[in-house]
C-alpha positions in Angstrom: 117.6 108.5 89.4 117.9 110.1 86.2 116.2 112.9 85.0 113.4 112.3 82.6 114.5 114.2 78.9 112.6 114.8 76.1 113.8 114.1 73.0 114.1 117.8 70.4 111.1 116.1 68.3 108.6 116.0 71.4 105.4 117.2 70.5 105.2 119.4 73.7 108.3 121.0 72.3 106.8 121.8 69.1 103.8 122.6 70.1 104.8 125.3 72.0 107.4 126.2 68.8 104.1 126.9 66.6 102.3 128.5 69.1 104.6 131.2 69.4 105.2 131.4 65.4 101.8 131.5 64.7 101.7 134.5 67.3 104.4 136.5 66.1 102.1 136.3 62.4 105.6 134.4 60.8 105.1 132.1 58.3 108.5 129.0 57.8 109.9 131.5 55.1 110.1 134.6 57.2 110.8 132.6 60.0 113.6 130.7 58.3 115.3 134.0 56.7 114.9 135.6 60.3 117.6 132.8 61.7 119.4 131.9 59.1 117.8 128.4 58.1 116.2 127.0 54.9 112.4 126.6 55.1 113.0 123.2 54.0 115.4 122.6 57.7 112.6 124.4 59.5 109.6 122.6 58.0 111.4 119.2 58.9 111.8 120.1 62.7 108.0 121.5 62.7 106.7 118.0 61.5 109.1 115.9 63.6 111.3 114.9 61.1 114.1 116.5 62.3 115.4 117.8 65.9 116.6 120.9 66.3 120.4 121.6 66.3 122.4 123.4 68.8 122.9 125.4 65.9 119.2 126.1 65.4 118.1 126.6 69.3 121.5 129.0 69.6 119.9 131.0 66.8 116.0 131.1 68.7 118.3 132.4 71.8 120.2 134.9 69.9 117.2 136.7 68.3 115.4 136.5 72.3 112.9 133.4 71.5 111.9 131.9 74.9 114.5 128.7 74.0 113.6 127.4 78.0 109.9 128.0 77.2 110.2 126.3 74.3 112.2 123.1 75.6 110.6 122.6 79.0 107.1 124.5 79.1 108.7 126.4 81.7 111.3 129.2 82.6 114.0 129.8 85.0 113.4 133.3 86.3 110.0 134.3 84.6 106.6 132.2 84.3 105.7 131.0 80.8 103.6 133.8 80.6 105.7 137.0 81.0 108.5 134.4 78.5 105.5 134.5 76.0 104.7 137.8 75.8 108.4 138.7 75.8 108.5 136.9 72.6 106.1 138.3 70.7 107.3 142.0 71.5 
């Protein structure tokens, strides 16, 4: 049976997304400069009307954003938590 997947414009996905901006005290234009993406690109994917690239979740991964928190609500070695609080450090 397959696996159910959620599609990169879930609202559990985003959801979580803002939770951990609003956290870190980013707004979209510090967040965009801090990856590399144009507030415009990053505003789209917070209201659903884009998904997020490979491009996009590579950069969340590469400056240490929870990308499996993020996606599934969950993490592979850590609970959601301790992944939280990692990201805001």
């Amino acid at each position: 049976m397959a696996k159910n997947i959620k599609s990169k414009t879930d609202p559990e996905i985003i959801q979580r997304f803002q939770e951990l901006i609003k956290d870190k005290g980013l707004n979209q234009n510090e967040l965009a400069k801090e990856l590399g993406f144009s507030r415009t690109y990053l505003s789209s994917i917070l209201t659903r009307r884009s998904e997020l690239s490979g491009a996009f979740i590579r950069a969340l991964y590469k400056k240490k954003w929870p990308v499996t928190y993020i996606m599934t609500g969950e993490s592979e070695s850590e609970d959601a938590r301790e992944w939280k609080e990692r990201a805001l450090k």
